[in-house]
PLY file of the C-alpha trace (Angstrom):
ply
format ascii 1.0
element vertex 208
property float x
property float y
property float z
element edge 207
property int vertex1
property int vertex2
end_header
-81.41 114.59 181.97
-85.16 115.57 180.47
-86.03 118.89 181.84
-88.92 119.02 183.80
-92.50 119.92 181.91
-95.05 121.71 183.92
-98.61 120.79 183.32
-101.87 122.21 184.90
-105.01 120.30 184.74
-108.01 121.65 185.33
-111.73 120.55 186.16
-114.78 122.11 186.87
-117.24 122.77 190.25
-120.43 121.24 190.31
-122.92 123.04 188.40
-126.82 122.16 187.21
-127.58 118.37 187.54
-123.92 117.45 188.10
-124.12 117.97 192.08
-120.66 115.83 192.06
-118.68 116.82 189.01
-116.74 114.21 187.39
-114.39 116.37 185.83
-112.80 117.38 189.47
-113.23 114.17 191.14
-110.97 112.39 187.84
-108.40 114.94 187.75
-108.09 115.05 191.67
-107.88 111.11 191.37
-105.05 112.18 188.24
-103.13 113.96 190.90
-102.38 110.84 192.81
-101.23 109.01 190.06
-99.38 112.13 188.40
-97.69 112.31 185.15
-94.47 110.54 186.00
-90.92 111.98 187.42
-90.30 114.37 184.34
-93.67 115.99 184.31
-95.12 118.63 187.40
-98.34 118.60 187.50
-100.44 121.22 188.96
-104.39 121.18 189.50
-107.07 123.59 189.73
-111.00 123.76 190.74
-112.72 125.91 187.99
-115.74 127.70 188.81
-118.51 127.50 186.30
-118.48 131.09 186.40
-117.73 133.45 183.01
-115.92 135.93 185.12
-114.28 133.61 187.61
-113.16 132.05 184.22
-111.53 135.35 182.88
-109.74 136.18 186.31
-108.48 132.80 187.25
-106.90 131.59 183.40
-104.62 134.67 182.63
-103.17 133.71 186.65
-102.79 130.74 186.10
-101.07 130.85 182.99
-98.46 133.61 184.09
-97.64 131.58 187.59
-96.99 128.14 185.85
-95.51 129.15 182.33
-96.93 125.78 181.71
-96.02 123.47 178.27
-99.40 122.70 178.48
-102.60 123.51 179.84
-105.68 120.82 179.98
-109.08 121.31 181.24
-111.25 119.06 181.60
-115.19 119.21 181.92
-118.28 116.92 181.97
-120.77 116.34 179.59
-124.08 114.29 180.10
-124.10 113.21 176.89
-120.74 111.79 177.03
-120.42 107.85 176.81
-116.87 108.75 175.92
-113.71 110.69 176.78
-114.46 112.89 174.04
-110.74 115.55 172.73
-112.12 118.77 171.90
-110.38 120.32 168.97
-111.24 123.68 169.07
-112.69 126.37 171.15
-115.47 129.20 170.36
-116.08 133.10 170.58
-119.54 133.14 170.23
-122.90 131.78 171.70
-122.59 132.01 175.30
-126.17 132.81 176.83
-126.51 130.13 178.47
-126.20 131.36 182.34
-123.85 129.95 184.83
-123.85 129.36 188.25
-124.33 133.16 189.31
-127.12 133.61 186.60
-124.72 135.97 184.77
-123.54 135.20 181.32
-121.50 137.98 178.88
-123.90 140.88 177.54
-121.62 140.35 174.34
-122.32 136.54 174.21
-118.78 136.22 173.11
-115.11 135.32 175.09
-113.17 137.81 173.45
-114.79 140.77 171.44
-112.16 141.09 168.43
-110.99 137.59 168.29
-110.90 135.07 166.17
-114.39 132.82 165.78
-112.69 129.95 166.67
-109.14 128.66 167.53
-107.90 125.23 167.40
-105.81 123.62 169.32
-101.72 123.25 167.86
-102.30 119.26 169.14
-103.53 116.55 166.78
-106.91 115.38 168.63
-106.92 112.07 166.22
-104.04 111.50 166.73
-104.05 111.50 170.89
-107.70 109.56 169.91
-105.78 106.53 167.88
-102.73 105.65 170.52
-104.91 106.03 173.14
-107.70 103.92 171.85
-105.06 101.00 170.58
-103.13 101.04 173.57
-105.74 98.99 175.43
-106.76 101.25 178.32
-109.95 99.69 178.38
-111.68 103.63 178.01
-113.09 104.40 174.54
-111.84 108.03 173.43
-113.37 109.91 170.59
-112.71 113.68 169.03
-115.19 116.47 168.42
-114.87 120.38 167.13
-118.07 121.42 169.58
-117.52 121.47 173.42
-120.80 123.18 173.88
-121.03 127.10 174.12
-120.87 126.62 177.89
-118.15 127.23 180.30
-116.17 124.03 178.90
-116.13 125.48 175.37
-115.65 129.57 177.46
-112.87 128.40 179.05
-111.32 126.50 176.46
-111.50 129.58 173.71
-109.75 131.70 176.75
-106.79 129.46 177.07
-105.92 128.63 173.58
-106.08 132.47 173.33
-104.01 132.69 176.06
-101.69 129.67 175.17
-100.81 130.14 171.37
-103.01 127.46 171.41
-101.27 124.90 174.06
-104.31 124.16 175.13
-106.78 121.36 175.24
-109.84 120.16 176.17
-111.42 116.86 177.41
-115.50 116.00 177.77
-115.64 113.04 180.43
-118.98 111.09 180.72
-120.84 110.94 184.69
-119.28 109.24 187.24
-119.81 105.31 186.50
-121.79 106.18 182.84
-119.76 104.04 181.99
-116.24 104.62 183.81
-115.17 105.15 187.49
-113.44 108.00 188.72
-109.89 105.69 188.41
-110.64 104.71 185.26
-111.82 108.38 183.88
-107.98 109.40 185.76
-106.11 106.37 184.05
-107.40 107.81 180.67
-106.32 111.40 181.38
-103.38 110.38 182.64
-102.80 108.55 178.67
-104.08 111.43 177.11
-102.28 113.77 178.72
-98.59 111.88 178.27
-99.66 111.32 174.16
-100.02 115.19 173.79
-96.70 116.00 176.02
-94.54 113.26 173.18
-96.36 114.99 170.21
-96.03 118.57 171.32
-91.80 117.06 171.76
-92.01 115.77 168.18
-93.58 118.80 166.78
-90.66 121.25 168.31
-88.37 118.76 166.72
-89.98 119.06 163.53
-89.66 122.66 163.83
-86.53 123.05 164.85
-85.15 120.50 161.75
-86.80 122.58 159.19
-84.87 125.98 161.01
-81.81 124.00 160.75
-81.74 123.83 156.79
0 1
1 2
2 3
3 4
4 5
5 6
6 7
7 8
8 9
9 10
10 11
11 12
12 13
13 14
14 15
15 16
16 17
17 18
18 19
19 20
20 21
21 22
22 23
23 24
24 25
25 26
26 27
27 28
28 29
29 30
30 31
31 32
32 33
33 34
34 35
35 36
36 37
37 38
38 39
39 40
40 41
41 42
42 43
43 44
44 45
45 46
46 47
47 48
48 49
49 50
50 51
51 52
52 53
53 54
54 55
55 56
56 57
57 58
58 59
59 60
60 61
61 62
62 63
63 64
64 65
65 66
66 67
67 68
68 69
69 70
70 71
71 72
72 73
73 74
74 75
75 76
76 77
77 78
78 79
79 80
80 81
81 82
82 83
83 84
84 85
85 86
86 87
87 88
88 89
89 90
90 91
91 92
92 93
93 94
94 95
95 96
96 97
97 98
98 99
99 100
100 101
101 102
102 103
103 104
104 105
105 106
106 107
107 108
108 109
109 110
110 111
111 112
112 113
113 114
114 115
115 116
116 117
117 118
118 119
119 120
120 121
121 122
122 123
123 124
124 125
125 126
126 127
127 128
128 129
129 130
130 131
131 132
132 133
133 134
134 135
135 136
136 137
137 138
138 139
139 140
140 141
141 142
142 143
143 144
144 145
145 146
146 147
147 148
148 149
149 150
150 151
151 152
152 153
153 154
154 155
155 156
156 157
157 158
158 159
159 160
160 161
161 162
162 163
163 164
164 165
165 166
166 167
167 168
168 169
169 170
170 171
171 172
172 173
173 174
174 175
175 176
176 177
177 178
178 179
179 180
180 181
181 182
182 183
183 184
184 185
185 186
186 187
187 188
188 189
189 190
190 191
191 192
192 193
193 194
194 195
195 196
196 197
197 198
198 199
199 200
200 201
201 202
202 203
203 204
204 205
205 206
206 207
């Protein structure tokens, strides 16, 4: 029998001109559906808060011990559901929803600029987009020096890089809140079976 995975999902409070955020409303609407028998999923409200963020990822991470950890945020420029690829130290001044933002501008003074995640965005992009969901996906390496990108630099950190990110579009620009949780849901299962075939890999070149 497959042992179980543990996954947490994550999406964001409203914040700015997103008085109903998309991100939480599609991964709530994930929860229902859930990842299948061999997956436990777990979700969590983010708030778009830099401190909140530092507090809430290390607990999460240690409770869980997830596989994986996805967060997923809303972009009003998104016509897509858009893969992040990596996450960034620097450039935060925008402020968030307590007016605060780092004096440092940065997640982590001493880390790297930038850490990508150890998943293969194009390659989640390509099965998802021919398996006929009916949701267009696309990839991109900037999620924004905002809280999406903030948060996402903390977890990879945090991870080893087991981390990833996904922009969603408004609620009904173009997809509804099932539709936006029908292509997590994809996206989510895609990087599970490649993180499963990357061990493999690993382990075959150990065995040698």
């Amino acid at each position: 029998m497959a042992e179980k995975r543990t996954v947490v999902v994550t999406g964001f409070e409203p914040f700015g001109e997103h008085a109903v955020n998309a991100s939480w409303v599609a991964v709530k609407e994930l929860e229902k559906l859930g990842l299948g028998q061999h997956v436990d999923l777990h979700i969590s409200e983010v708030p778009v808060e830099y401190q909140a963020v530092q507090n809430l990822l290390p607990s999460l991470w240690k409770k869980y011990h997830p596989k994986l950890v996805v967060h997923v945020g809303v972009s009003g420029m998104a016509t897509t559901v858009t893969l992040e690829k990596c996450g960034h130290n620097h450039g935060y001044s925008r402020r968030d929803n307590c007016s605060f933002y780092p004096e440092s501008q940065c997640c982590m003074e001493g880390g790297p600029d930038c850490i990508h995640s150890v998943i293969d965005m194009d390659s989640v992009c390509k099965r998802v987009n021919s398996s006929g969901l009916g949701v267009t996906v696309s990839v991109s390496k900037d999620a924004g020096r905002y809280l999406c990108d903030y948060t996402y630099y903390t977890s990879l950190y945090l991870g080893q890089g087991r981390s990833a990110f996904v922009h969603v579009p408004p609620l009904g620009k173009p997809y509804s809140a099932e539709k936006l949780a029908q292509a997590l849901r994809a996206v989510v299962l895609e990087m599970l079976e490649l993180m499963e075939h990357n061990t493999e890999k690993h382990l075959c070149q150990h065995s040698q």
